[in-house]
N, C-alpha and C positions, 0 to 999 in steps of 0.2 A: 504493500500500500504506500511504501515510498516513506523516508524520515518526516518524522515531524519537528519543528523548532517554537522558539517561544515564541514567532508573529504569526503561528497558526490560528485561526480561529477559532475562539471556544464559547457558546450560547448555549445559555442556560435557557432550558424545556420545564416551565411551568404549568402545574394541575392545580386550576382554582374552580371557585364556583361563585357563580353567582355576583362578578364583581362589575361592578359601574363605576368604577374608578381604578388609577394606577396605584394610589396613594399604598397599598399595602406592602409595594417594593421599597418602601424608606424604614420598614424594620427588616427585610428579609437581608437590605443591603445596607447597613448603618455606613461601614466604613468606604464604600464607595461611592464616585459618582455614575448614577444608574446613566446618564447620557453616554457615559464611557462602556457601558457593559452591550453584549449580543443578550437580549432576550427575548423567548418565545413564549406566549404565556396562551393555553387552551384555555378557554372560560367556557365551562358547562351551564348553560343559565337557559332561559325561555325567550321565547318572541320577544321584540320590546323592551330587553333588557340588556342589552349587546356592548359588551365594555369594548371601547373604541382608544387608540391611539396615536398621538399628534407626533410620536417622537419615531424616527427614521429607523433605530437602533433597536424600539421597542415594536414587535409583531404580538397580534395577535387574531386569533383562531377560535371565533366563538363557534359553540357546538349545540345543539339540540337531543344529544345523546346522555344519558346517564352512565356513570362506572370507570374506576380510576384506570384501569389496563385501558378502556377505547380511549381515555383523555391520553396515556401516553402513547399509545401507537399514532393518533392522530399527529400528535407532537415531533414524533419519529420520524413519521410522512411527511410532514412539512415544514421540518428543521434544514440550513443553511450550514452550521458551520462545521468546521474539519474534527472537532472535539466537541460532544456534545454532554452534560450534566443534567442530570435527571433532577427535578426540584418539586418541594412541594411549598403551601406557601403560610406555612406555619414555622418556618425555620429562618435561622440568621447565620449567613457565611462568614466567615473567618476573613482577616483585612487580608490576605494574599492565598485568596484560594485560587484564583486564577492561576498565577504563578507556581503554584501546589500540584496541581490537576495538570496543569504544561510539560511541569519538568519529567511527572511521572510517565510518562509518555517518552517526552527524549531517554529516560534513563532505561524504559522498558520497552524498546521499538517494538519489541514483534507481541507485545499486549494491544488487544482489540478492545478489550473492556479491563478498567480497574475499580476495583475498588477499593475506596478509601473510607479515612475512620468521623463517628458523629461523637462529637462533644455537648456534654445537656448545661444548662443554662446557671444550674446550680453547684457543676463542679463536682457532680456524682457520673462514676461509670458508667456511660450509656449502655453497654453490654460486654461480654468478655471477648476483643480480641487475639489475634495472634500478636506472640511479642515479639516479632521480626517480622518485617516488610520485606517486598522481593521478592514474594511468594509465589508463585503459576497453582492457582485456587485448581481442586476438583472439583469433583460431583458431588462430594461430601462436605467438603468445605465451604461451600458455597449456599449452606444453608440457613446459614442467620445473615443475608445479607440484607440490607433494605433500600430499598428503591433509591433513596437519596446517599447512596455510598458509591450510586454508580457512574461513572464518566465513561463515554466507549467513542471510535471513532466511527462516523457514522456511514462514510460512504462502505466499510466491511459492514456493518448491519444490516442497513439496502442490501445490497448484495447477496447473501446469505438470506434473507427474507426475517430475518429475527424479530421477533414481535412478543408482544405481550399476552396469553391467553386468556382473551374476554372474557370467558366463565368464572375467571377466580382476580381478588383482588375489590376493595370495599367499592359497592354499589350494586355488587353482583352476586352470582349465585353463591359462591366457597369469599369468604370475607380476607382474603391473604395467599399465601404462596407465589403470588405473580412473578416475583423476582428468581424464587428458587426456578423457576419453568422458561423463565426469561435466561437466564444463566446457563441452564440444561441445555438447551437448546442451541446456543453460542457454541458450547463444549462439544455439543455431537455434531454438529459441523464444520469442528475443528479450527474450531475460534481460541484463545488464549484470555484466560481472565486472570490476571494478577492482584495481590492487596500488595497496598502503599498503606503503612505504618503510619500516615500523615492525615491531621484531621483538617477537612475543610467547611466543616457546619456542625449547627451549634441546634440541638431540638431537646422539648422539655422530655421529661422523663416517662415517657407512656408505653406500656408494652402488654395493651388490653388486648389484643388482637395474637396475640402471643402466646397467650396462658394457656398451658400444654391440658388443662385440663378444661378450661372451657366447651360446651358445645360447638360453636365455632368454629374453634380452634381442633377439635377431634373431625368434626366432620370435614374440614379440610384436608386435615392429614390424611386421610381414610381415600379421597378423593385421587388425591394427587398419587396413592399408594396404587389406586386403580390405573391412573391414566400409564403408569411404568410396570405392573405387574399383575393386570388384567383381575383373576380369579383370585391369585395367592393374596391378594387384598382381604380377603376375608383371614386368614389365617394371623396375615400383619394387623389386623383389629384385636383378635385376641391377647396378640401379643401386648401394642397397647396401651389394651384397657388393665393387663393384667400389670404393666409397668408403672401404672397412676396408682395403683391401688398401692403396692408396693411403697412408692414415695410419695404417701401420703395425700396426692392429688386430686384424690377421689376415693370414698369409703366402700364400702366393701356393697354395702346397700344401695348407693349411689352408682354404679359399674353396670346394672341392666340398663339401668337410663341411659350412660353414655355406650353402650350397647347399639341399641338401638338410632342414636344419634348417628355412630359410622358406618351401621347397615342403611342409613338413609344415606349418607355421603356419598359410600359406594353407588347405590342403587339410581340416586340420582344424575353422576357423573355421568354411567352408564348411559340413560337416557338422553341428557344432553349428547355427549359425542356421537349417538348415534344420528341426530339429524345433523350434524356438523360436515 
């Protein structure tokens, strides 16, 4: 795909909703000026409500669609620069993230996708990363990633057809995974995803969408366990349910409920992919 240097371009791919002004980018970017930045920003909103901008630098892409995976493929589709960063617009960038997200690139040419680390607002562990950088991520490694850790170049994404899977990811059917399936997907086409040890955003402490035990959170696992191992999904439910129980997760009496939670996951995946 050819070296990249630091006058590559790098635009930042915004998922909002609902917005009728720009005004929200003067906390996502404190320490910059947003006239100096590339940004794309998808605005999921209604007729009539259509967030417009006067600034050359700043695009945007109002939708009439619901669901965070179509806000960012749409984003994907009709992003511009050589470097692109996944954003959402609850978060606040670090003063040289640009710079951050540039060099890891020169330092990792044959990385198509990196990811990099979130710092939360109060100075607690966002999650536990790896303690070296430099890494070429697997299939496994690549599971706690989150959407805003990702930078890729985007003409190999194009290319490759890499996309988000609209079934999963909040607004839609599985509330999460999109990144892990976005990532897979890179990797089985022989894409390279690397961590950079380096933080470039800053988001509060939330990891609702997370909780290994939640409903949600089991029926998505269950899902995503079908879309890679078809039947034996049923077996990896047992597994588990019987691993929450174990570490306290989920009680002993509580285990048929979430039971049935991933015999619906499974069952509904199914259904879905089949008219896909």
């Amino acid at each position: 795909m050819g070296s990249l240097v630091l006058s590559n371009t790098l635009e930042v791919l915004v998922s909002t909703m609902n917005r009728t002004s720009l005004s929200f980018l003067e906390k996502m970017f404190p320490h910059q000026d947003i006239k100096q930045l590339n940004i794309l920003i998808v605005n999921q909103t209604t007729k009539g409500r259509e967030l417009t901008s006067k600034l050359k630098n700043i695009r945007v892409v109002n939708s009439y669609e619901k669901g965070l995976s179509k806000s960012r493929n749409l984003a994907i589709k009709n992003a511009v620069g050589d470097i692109c960063l996944i954003a959402d617009d609850d978060v606040e960038y670090v003063k040289e993230f640009e710079t951050i997200t540039k060099e890891g690139f020169i330092k990792f040419p044959e990385a198509t996708i990196i990811r990099f680390k979130i710092d939360t607002f109060t100075g607690e562990q966002y999650k536990a990363y790896p303690k070296t950088g430099g890494q070429l991520l697997s299939r496994k490694s690549i599971k706690p990633t989150s959407s805003i850790e990702i930078a890729f170049k985007r003409k190999a994404i194009l290319e490759k057809g890499i996309a988000f899977n609209t079934l999963f990811g909040l607004g839609s059917y599985f509330q999460s995974g999109e990144e892990y399936l976005f990532l897979k997907k890179a990797i089985s086409n022989g894409l390279s995803v690397y961590f950079v040890n380096s933080t470039i955003v800053k988001h509060a402490l939330e990891r609702s969408t997370s909780n290994m035990g939640s409903d949600n959170y089991v029926k998505t696992i269950c899902a995503i366990n079908y879309l890679e191992f078809k039947n034996f999904s049923y077996i990896l439910l047992l597994k588990y349910i019987f691993f929450l129980v174990v570490n306290g997760a989920v009680s002993i009496r509580g285990s048929f409920n979430k039971l049935l939670v991933g015999f619906k996951g499974i069952n509904q995946c199914r259904q879905l992919t089949k008219s896909v």
